[in-house]
C-alpha positions in Angstrom: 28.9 -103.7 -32.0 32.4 -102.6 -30.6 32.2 -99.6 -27.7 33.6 -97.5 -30.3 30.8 -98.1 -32.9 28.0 -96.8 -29.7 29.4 -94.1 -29.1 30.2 -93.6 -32.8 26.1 -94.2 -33.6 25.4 -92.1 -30.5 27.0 -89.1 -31.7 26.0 -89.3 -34.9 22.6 -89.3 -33.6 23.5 -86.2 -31.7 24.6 -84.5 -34.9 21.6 -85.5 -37.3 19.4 -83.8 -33.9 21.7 -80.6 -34.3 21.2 -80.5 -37.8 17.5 -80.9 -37.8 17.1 -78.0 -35.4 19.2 -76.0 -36.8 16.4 -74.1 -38.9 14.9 -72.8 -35.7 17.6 -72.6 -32.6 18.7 -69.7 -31.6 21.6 -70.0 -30.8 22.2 -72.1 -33.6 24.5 -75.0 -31.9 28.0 -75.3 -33.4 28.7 -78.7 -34.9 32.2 -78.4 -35.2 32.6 -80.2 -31.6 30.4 -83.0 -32.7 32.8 -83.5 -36.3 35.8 -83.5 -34.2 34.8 -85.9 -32.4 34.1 -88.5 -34.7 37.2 -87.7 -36.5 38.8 -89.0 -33.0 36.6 -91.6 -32.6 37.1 -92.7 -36.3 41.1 -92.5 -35.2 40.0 -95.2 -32.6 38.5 -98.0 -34.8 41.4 -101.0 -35.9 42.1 -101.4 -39.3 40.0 -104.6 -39.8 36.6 -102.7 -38.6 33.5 -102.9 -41.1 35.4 -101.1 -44.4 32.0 -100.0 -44.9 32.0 -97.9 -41.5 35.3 -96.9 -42.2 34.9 -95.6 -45.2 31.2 -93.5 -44.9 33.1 -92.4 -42.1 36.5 -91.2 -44.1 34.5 -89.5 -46.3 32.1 -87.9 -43.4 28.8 -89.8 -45.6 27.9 -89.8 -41.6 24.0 -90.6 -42.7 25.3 -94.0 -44.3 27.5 -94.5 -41.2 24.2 -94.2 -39.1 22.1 -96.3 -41.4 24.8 -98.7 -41.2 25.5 -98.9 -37.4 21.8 -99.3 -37.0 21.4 -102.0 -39.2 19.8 -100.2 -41.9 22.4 -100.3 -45.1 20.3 -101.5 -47.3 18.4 -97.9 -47.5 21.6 -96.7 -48.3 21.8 -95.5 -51.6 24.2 -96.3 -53.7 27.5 -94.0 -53.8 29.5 -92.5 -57.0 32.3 -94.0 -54.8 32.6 -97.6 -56.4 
């Protein structure tokens, strides 16, 4: 797993936190920084990385992207994608 691909998984694991709390923070926390930065990281990977990352990741499926990264895909349901 590339540097890129870490910190990828690590903020995504940041967001999915976020999101489950959500429901009871107050303040709710503002996700907006978290999507932006995976849009830049997502910038940052070369053209010949995983075109499975790359695309959960174009079309912000960010739990397959996780699931992936940790070596999980296989509970990834299939999408309407292909």
């Amino acid at each position: 797993m590339t540097d890129t691909e870490k910190t990828i998984l690590k903020v995504l694991l940041e967001l999915e936190g976020q999101v489950q709390s959500i429901t009871t923070a107050d303040p709710k926390p503002n996700l907006l920084p978290l999507f932006t930065r995976l849009d830049e990281l997502t910038r940052e990977l070369p053209s010949n990385a995983n075109p499975n990352l790359l695309h959960y990741l174009h079309k912000r499926s960010y739990e397959k992207a996780r699931l992936l990264l940790q070596g999980l895909e296989s509970e990834n349901a299939r999408g309407t994608c292909r």
